[in-house]
Each structure stands twice: as structure tokens, then as C-alpha cells.
C-alpha positions as CSV (number, residue, x, y, z in Angstrom):
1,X,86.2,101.6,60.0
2,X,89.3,101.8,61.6
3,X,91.3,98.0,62.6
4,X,91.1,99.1,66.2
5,X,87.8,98.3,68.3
6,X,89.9,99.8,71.4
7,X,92.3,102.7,72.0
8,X,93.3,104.3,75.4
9,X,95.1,107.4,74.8
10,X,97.0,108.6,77.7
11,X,95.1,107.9,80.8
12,X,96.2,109.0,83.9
13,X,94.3,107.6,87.1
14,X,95.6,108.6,91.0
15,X,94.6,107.7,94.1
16,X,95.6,109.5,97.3
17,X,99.4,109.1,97.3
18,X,99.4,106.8,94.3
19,X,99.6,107.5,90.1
20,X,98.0,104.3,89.4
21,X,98.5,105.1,85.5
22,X,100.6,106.9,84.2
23,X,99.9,108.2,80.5
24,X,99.1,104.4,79.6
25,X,98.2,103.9,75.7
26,X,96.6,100.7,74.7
27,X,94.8,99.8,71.8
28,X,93.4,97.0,70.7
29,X,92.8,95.1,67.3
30,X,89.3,94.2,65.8
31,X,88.5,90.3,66.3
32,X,92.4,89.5,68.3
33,X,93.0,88.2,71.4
34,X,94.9,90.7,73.6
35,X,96.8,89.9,76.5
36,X,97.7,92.4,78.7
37,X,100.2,90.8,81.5
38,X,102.5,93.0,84.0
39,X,103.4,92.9,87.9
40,X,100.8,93.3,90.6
41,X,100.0,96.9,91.2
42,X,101.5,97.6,87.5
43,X,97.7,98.9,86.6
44,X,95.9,96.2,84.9
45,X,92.9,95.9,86.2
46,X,92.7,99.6,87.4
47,X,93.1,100.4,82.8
48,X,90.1,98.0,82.2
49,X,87.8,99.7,85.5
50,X,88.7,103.3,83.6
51,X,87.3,101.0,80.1
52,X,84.2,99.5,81.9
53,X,82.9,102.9,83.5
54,X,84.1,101.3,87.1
55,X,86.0,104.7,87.6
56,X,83.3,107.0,85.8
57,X,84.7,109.7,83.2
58,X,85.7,113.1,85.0
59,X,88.1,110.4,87.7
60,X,90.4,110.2,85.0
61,X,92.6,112.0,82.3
62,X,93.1,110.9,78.9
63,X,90.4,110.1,75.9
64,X,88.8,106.5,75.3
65,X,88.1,105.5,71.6
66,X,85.8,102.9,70.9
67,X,84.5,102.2,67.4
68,X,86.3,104.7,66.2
69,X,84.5,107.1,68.6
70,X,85.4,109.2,71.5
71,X,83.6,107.7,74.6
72,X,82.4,109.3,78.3
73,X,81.6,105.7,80.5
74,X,79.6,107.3,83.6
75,X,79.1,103.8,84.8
76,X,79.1,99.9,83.9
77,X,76.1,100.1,82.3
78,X,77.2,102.8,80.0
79,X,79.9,100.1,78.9
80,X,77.6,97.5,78.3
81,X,75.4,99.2,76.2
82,X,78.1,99.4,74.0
83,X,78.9,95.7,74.0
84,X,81.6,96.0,76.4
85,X,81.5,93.2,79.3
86,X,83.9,92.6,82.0
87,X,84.9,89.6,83.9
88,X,86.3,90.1,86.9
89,X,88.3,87.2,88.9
90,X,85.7,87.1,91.8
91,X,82.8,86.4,90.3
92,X,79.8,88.4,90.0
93,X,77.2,85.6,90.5
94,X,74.6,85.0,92.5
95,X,74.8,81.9,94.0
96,X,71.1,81.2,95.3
97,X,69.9,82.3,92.2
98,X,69.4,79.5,89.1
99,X,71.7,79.7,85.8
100,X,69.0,81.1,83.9
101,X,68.1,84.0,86.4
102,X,71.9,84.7,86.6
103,X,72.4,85.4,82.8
104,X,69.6,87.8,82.6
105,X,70.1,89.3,85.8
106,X,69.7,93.2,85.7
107,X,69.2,92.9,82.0
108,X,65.7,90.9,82.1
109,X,63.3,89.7,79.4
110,X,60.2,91.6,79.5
111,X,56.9,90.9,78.3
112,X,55.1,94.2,79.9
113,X,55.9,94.8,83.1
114,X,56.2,91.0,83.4
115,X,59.2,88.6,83.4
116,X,58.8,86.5,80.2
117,X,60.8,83.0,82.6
118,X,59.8,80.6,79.5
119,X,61.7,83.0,76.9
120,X,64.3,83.5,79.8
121,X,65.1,80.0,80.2
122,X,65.2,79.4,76.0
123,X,67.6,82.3,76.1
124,X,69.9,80.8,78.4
125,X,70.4,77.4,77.1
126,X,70.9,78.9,74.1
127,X,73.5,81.2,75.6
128,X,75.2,78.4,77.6
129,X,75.3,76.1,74.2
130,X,77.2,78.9,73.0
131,X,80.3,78.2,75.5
132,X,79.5,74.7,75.7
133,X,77.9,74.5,79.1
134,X,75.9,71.3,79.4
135,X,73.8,72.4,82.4
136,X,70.3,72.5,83.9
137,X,69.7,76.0,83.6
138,X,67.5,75.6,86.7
139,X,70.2,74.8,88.7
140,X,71.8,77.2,91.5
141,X,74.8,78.7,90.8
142,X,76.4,77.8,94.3
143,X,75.8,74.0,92.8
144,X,78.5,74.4,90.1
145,X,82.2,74.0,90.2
146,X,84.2,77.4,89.4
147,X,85.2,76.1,86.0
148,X,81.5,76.2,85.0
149,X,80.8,79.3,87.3
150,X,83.5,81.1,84.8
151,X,81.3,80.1,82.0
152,X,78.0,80.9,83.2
153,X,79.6,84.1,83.5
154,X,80.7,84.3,79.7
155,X,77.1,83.3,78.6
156,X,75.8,86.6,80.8
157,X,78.2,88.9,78.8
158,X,77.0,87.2,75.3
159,X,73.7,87.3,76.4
160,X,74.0,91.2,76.4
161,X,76.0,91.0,72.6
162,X,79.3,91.3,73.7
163,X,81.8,92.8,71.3
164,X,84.8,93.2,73.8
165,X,85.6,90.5,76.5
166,X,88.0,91.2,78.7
167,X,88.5,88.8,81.5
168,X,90.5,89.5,84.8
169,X,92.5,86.5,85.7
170,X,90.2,84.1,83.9
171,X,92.0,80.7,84.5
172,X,93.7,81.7,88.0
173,X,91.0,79.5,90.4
174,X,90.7,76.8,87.5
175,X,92.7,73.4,86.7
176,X,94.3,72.8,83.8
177,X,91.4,71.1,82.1
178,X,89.0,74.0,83.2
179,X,91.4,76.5,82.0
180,X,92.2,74.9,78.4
181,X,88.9,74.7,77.6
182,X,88.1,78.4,78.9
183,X,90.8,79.5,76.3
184,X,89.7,77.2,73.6
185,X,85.9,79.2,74.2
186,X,87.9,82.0,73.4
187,X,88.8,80.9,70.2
188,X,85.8,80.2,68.6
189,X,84.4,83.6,70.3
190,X,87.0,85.1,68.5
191,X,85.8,82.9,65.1
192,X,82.4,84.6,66.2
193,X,84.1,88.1,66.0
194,X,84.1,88.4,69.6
195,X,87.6,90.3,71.1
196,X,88.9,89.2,74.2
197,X,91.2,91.1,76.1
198,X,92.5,88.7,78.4
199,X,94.8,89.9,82.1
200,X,96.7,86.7,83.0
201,X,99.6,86.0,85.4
202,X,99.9,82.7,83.4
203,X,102.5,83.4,80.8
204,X,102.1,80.1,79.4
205,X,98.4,80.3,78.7
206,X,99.3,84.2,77.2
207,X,101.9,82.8,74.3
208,X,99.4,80.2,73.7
209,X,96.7,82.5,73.0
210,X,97.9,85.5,71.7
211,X,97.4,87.6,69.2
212,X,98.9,90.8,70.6
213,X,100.8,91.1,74.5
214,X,100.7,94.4,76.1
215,X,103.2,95.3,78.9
216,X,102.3,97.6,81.8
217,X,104.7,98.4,84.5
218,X,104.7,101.0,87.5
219,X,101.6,102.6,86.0
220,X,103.5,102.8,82.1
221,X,103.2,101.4,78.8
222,X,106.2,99.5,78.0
223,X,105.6,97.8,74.9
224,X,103.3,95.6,72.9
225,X,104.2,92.6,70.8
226,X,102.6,90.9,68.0
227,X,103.2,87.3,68.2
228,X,101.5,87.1,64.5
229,X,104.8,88.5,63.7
230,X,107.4,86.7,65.5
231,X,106.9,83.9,68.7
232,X,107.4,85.5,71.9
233,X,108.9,83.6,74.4
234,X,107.8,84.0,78.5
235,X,111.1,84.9,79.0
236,X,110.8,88.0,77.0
237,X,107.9,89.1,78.9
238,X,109.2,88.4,82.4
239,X,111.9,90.7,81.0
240,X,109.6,93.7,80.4
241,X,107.6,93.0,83.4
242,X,110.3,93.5,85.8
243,X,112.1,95.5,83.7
244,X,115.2,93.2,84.5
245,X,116.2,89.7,83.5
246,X,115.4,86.7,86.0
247,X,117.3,83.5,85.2
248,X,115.8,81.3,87.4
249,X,112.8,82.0,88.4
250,X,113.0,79.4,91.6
251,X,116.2,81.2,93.8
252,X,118.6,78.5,94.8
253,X,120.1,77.9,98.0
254,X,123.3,77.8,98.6
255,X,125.2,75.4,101.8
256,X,121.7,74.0,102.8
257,X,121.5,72.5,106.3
258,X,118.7,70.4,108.1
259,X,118.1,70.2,111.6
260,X,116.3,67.1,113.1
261,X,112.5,66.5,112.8
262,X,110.6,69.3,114.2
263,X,107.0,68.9,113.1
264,X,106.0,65.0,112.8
265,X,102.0,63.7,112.3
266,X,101.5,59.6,112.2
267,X,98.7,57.5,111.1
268,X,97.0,61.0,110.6
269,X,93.3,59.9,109.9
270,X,90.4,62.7,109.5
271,X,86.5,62.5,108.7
272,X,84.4,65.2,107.6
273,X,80.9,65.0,109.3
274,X,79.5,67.0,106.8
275,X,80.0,64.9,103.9
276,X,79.6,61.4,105.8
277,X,82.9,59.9,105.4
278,X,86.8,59.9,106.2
279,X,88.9,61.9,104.1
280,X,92.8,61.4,105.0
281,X,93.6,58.0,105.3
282,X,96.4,57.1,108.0
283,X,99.2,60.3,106.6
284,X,102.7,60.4,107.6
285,X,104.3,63.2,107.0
286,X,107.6,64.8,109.0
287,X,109.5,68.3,108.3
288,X,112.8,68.9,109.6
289,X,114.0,72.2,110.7
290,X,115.2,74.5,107.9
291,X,113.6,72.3,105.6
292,X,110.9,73.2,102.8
293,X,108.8,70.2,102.2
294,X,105.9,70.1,98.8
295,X,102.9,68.7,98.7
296,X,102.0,67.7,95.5
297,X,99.0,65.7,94.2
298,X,95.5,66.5,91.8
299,X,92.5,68.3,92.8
300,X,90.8,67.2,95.7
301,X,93.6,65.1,96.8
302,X,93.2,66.1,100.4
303,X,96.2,68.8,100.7
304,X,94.1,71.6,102.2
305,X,92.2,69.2,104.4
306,X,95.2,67.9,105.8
307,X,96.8,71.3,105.9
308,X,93.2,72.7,108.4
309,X,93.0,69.7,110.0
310,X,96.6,70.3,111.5
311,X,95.8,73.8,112.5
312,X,93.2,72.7,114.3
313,X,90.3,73.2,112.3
314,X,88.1,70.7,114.6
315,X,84.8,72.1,113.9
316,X,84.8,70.7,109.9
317,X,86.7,67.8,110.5
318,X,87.2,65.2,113.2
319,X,90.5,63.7,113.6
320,X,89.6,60.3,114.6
321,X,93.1,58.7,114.8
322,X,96.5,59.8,115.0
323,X,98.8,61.6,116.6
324,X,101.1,65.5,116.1
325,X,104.1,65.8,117.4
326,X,105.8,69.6,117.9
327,X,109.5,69.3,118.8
328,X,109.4,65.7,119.7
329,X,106.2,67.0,122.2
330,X,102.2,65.2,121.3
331,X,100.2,68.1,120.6
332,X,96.8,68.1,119.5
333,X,94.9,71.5,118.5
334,X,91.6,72.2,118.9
335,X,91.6,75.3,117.7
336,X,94.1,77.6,115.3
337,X,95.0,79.7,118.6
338,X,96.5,76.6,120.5
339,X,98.3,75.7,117.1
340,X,99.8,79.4,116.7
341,X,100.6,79.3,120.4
342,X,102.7,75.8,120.1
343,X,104.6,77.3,116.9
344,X,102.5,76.6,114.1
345,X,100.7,78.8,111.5
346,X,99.1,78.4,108.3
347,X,98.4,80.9,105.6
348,X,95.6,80.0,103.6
349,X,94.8,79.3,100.4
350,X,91.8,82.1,100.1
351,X,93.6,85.1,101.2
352,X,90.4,87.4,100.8
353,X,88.0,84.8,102.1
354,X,89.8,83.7,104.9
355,X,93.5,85.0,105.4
356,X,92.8,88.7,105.9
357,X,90.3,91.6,106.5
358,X,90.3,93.4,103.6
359,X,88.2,96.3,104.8
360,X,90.8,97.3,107.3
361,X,94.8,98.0,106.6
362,X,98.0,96.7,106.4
363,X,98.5,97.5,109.7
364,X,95.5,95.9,111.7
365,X,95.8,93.0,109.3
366,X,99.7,92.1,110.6
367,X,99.1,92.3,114.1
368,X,95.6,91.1,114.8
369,X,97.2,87.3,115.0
370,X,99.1,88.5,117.8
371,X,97.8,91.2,119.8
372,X,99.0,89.8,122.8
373,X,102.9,90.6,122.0
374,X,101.0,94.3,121.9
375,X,99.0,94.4,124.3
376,X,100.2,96.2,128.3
377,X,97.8,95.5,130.5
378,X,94.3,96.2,128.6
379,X,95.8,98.3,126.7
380,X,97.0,98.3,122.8
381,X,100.9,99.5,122.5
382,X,99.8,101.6,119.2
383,X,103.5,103.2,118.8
384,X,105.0,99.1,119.2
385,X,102.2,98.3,116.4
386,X,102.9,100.4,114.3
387,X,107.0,100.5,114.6
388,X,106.4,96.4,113.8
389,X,103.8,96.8,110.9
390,X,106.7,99.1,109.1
391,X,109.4,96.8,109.8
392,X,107.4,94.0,108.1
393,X,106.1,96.4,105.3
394,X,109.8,97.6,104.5
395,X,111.4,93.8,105.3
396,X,109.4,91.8,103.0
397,X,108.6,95.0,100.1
398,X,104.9,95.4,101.1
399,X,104.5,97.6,97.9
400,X,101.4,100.5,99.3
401,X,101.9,104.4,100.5
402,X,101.9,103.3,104.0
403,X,100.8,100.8,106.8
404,X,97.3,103.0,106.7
405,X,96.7,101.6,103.0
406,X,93.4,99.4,103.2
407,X,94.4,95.7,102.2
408,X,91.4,95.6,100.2
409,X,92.9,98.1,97.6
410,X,96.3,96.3,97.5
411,X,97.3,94.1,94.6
412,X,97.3,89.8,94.7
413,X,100.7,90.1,95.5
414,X,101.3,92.3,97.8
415,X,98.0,91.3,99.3
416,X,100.0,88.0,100.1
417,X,102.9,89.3,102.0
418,X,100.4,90.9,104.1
419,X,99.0,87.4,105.1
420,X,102.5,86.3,105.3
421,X,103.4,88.9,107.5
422,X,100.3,88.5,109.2
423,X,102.0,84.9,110.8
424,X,105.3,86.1,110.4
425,X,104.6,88.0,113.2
426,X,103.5,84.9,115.6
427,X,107.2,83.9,115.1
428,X,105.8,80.6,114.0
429,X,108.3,76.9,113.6
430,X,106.5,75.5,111.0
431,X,104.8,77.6,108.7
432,X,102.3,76.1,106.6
433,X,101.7,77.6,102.3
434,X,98.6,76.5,100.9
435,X,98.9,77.9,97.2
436,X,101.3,80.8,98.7
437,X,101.7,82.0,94.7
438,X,98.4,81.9,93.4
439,X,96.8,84.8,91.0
440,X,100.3,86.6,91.6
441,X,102.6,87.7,89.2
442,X,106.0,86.5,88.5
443,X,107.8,89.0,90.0
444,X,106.0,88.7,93.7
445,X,106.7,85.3,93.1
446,X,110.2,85.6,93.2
447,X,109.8,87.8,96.2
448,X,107.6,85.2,97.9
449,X,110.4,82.2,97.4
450,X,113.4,84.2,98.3
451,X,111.6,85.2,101.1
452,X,111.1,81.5,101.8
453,X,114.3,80.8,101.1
454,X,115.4,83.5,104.0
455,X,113.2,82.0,106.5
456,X,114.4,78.0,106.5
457,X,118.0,79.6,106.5
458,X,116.9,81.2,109.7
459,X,115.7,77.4,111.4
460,X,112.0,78.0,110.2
461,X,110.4,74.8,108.7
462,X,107.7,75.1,105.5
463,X,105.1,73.0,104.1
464,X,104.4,74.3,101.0
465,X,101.1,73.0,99.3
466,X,101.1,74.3,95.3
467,X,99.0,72.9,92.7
468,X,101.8,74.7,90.0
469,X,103.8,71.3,90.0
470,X,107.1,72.9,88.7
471,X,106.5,75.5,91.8
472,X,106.6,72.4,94.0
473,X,109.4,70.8,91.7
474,X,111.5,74.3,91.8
475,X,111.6,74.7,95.5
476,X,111.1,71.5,97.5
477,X,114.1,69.8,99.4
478,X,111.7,66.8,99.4
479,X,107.6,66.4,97.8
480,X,105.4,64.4,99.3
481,X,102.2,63.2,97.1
482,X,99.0,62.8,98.1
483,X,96.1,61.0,95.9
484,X,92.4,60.1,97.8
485,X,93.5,61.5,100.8
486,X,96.4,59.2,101.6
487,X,100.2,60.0,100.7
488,X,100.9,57.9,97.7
489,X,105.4,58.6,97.6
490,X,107.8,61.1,99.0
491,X,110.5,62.1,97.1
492,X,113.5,63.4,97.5
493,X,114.6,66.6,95.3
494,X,116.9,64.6,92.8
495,X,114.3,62.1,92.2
496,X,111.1,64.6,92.1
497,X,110.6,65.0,88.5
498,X,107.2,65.8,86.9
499,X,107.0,62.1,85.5
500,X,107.7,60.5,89.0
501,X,104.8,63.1,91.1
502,X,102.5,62.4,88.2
503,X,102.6,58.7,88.2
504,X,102.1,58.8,92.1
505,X,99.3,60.9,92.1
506,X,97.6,59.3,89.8
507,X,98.3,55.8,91.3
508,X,100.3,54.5,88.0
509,X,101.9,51.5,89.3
510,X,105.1,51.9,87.8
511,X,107.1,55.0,88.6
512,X,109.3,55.7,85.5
């Protein structure tokens, strides 16, 4: 039997106006863990819906060899049949549904025509022992942090015999302890003679894991390394992923100069009716003009709260004291339009969820937060919309064929400059980043912080929230932390260090 459970031998996948792949060769070792890491839009996760039967056989040149046999996947459940399971990064769960019914969804135990539920539920705490899930199996899915979603998902592919894993941005909605113990599961899968393939942004999490790194950029194959052999560093990688060297990953500015305070909030103090109690506890916070302020501070620390409930997110929380000040003027929002309107925008966290429509394209997406500047009389200026939509394409590298390319089919990171162009477009004072780099690739992110960089030059103002502390660290001219819902320190550059934001988010008395 040959040492390879996987080969791809030139595959060649286009869309209309785009070679997604381009004669990509990838092969994979019996029993390793395999990352495959590149840009956004390099191919990734289009190579592993070619693998999984997502893009049926005929959509696609190039042979698949699995087992040491040439494969025709006319659909996912080709795939699976032969052991292959894929984990995408938006879950495929049902939420209303239990554990147990989730597991064995579309793959059932039958006893007749009959659901066998008692073997079904024996089944699954067997499968969710197997990646150490210590859960009800009764329990609704919706009831269960992501971490645990991610494995309930694992014990669906095992339940069906897995013998390739390949997750899709596994760790990229997880903390650090959700994520380190999703790759130690990998190990002992891998004990089990499970292989992974694993797609990560995360370069730290790849050296850590694995066996083999694979390379794809603009569609290509440009190499794959076996750290058995020799360690490979992240800089090595970054340098095959961009195909140039980046030195410091967090672009410096030169000659920096701060206005006065341009965005203020005092004794900010919110309560979430929903959950019965106050949530931010009397915040001060200030920005001054061309200033990029972090916010740094554990989960559930309050730093999206705070950022909605500024935007004017009154419906989910009630701001019961305090006061906003715009320019020196009290403002208070009671909904995002009157924010956008007085200069302030935030782009959010969920950018599929909440910070674009991902059925309709670039285009639509940019202007719909300001169809006013477009609008003549009742009309839509379609020539000034779409003369706009190209300037913020071509100004900010929206990487896609044209405005007309549906944002849904776009990739994390360019996905992301649409929602930043999206509020560009207001011509906002304060912008507001809730996790502006997450599930991106190193490259965008470079994009996205020079771009940041350009804007506070230009007299814009950003509050920047980022559970990546170095991200915070890297590109702050002063952090603010936040633990419980109150702000716990602010810091100025040369005294942010990881020691100093982790002592004040975790309340240790002594700052060292």
C-alpha cells in the first residue's frame, strides 16, 4: 500500500473569470498531520471542496487518488463513504437539534424502518468520549460554546469512520484553551491512525502541529515542507505565502501626530435586559484624532458590548448612565443610523452574520450604508455607485473579477475590506474594529494595518478591539484593558507589554 492516503494530481478548477487552481498537486502522508496554509483566495478551501465531492467530478480537471485508487466524488456523500469528512469553519450543526441527533444526523441508526434513539444515544457518548467531550448528549447544540460545537462536530465525522480529517479554519472562532486542546484531539486521532489535514491562518498552531506544510498561492503549488526533517519557522512560510519577505508584520508609522480628543464616553454604564444584570461598569475611554487606540482584555470582558452599545445598539442593551461626547458635542445614539450620521461607524466582528449581505456583491455591499450620498431625488445615481464601488475595490486591493463578484464567494480577507469599505464610504471620524483580522491570512493582514495606518494619517480615529494580544501590542498608540466589564489600566505604547495587559486583565494586583 502506497505511504500516501491522498494525492491531487494537477487539478484545475475555474469560475467565470477566475482559475481558482491552477495544476495544484498535493499529497498527503498515511497517519500525518498536514497543514496546508496560503493567502486568502490562494485555493485552499476550493482544493479540499474538489476532495469532498463539493464541486462534483466532471467541474474539474485533474485525477484524485485515494488509497492508492483513482476516485470520481459526485457528491459529499460519495466522500464520506470513503471515510473522508470535512469540517468546514461555519459549522454544519443543527442547533435545535440534541448532541446525539447531531452526530447521526443523515447517517441514522436503523433498527427497520425505525430509529434505534437508545443505540443512538450509546453511540454518541461513546463518540464524544472519544474527543473528550464531557456533555449530556441530550443537550441542544445551540446550548454549547463553539469550542464544544467544534467537537461535537469531530465526533459526527468519527462516527462515520473517518480516515481523513480535514478541518477548515478549525481554531479561528476558539480561545486559546479551546484551540490547544482541539489540536491536542488531533494528536491522539493521529495515535488512532486518523489523518488530519488541517487549513489554518494560525502559523503558530501550524509549526506546532505539523508533520508536513503545503503552500498554495494564486491558485499554485509552491512547495511542501517536512518539518520531521528540519523546523520550519513562520517566517519561512509567510515568505512562500506572499511570495516576498515581510519584516514586520505590524507597519510602523513614521512622524506620528495626535489631534485633541475627538470621541470621549464617561462613567459609561450598560445593562443587558435579557440576561438580568449590568454589564459595563462606569468606562472611560477617549480617542484622539489620528490616534489608534486597543482594547485588550479575555473573553467576555465586555469589548464588543461596549463597542454596540456605542453605536447605538439600544434594543439589547440599555445604557443606564453616562454620557458620549463627538467633537467635544453630547451625543447619544439610539440607533446605528444617528451614530453613522454623527461620524461614527463600527465594523463588526461577524462579518457574514452581521457586517455584510453575502448574497449580493461587492458593489451593493459598499454603498448600502450610504445610499443617501447616491441617491437624486428618488432615484439611485447607478453610474456614481458604481464609479465609487471601483475606487474602493482598486484603493484598498479588493482582490475579485469585478464590483459584480457576489461577496459571498469572496475570500475572509477580502470579504473584510468589503465591510471596511462598506463604512469607509460614510466617511466616518471614529471608526470602530472589532476583531478587524480575524480568520484572515497574514498577508490581508498586512493590508488591513497599512490601511489603518493610512487612515489615522489622514485625521481618522480607530478603536481597535483584537483578542490577538500581540495584534493589539503591534499597533496601538495606547491599549486600554477591560476585565468584568469595567476598564481595569490604559497603557501607553512603551509600557504595553504582554506581561503588563495580562496582569490587568486578569486583575493581578501587581503590574510587573
Amino acid at each position: 500500500m502506497s505511504d500516501y492516503i491522498l494525492e491531487m494530481q494537477n487539478i484545475v478548477k475555474e469560475f467565470p473569470g477566475v482559475k481558482a487552481l491552477n495544476n495544484v498537486d498535493f499529497k498527503v502522508k498515511r497517519g500525518e498531520i498536514h497543514c496546508l496554509v496560503g493567502e486568502n483566495g490562494a485555493g485552499k478551501s476550493t482544493l479540499m471542496k474538489v476532495l469532498s465531492g463539493v464541486y462534483p467530478y466532471g467541474t474539474y480537471d485533474g485525477n484524485i487518488i485515494y488509497n492508492g485508487n483513482e476516485k470520481q466524488f459526485k457528491s459529499i456523500a460519495d466522500s464520506e463513504q470513503e471515510g473522508i469528512a470535512i469540517i468546514y469553519q461555519e459549522l454544519a450543526l443543527i442547533p435545535e437539534l440534541s448532541v446525539y441527533e447531531n452526530i447521526y444526523f443523515g447517517h441514522e441508526l436503523m433498527e427497520g424502518k425505525v430509529i434505534n434513539w437508545n443505540q443512538t444515544i450509546v453511540s454518541a457518548q461513546e463518540m464524544l468520549k472519544k474527543v473528550k467531550l464531557d456533555v449530556n448528549p441530550s443537550i441542544k447544540v445551540k446550548d454549547l460554546s463553539v469550542g464544544k460545537r467544534q467537537l461535537v462536530e469531530i465526533a459526527k465525522a468519527l462516527s462515520k469512520n473517518v480516515k481523513l480529517l480535514v478541518l477548515d479554519e478549525p481554531t479561528a472562532a476558539l480561545n486559546e484553551d479551546d484551540s490547544a486542546n482541539l489540536l491536542e484531539l488531533l494528536r491522539q486521532l493521529k495515535l488512532q491512525g486518523v489523518t488530519s489535514i488541517m487549513i489554518s491562518h494560525k502559523l503558530k498552531e501550524v509549526v506546532s502541529i505539523a508533520d508536513t506544510i503545503t503552500v498554495i498561492r494564486d491558485g499554485t503549488t509552491i512547495c511542501s515542507m517536512d518539518a520531521q526533517e528540519h523546523k520550519i519557522t513562520e517566517h519561512e512560510i509567510i515568505k512562500y505565502m506572499v511570495g516576498r519577505e515581510i519584516e514586520n508584520i505590524y507597519p510602523k508609522r513614521e512622524n506620528k501626530k495626535f489631534g485633541d480628543v475627538c470621541f470621549e464616553i464617561k462613567n459609561w454604564t450598560v445593562r443587558n435586559p435579557a440576561l438580568d444584570r449590568e454589564i459595563l461598569h462606569n468606562v472611560n475611554l477617549n480617542v484622539r484624532r489620528g490616534e489608534i487606540i486597543g482594547i485588550a482584555g479575555l473573553m467576555g470582558a465586555g469589548r464588543t458590548e461596549l463597542a454596540l452599545s456605542i453605536f447605538g445598539n439600544t434594543p439589547k442593551y440599555t445604557i443606564t448612565s453616562g454620557d458620549l461626547y463627538v467633537d467635544g458635542q453630547p451625543k447619544h445614539f439610539k440607533h446605528p443610523k444617528e451614530a453613522l450620521k454623527s461620524g461614527v461607524a463600527y465594523v463588526s466582528e461577524d462579518r457574514k452574520g452581521n457586517g455584510l449581505i453575502l448574497i449580493q456583491d461587492i458593489k451593493y455591499n459598499i454603498s448600502i450604508a450610504n445610499l443617501e450620498q447616491l441617491t437624486e431625488g428618488i432615484s439611485l445615481n447607478e453610474n456614481k455607485e458604481i464609479t465609487i464601488a471601483k475606487e474602493y475595490q482598486r484603493s484598498i486591493n479588493i482582490k475579485a473579477p469585478s464590483i459584480k463578484q457576489i461577496v459571498g464567494n469572496l475570500s475572509g480577507g477580502n470579504q473584510q475590506k468589503v465591510a471596511l469599505a462598506k463604512f469607509l464610504f460614510v466617511g466616518p471620524k471614529v471608526l470602530i474594529l472589532d476583531e478587524p483580522t480575524r480568520g484572515i491570512d497574514v498577508g490581508a493582514k498586512f493590508e488591513i494595518y497599512s490601511l489603518m495606518n493610512k487612515l489615522v494619517e489622514q485625521g481618522m480615529s480607530i478603536i481597535m478591539i483584537s483578542s490577538e494580544l500581540l495584534e493589539v501590542l503591534g499597533m496601538s498608540d495606547r491599549v486600554y484593558v477591560m476585565s468584568e466589564g469595567t476598564i481595569t489600566g490604559c497603557l501607553a505604547a512603551e509600557e504595553a507589554t504582554e506581561q503588563n495587559v495580562m496582569a490587568m486583565a486578569t486583575r493581578v494586583e501587581e503590574v510587573v
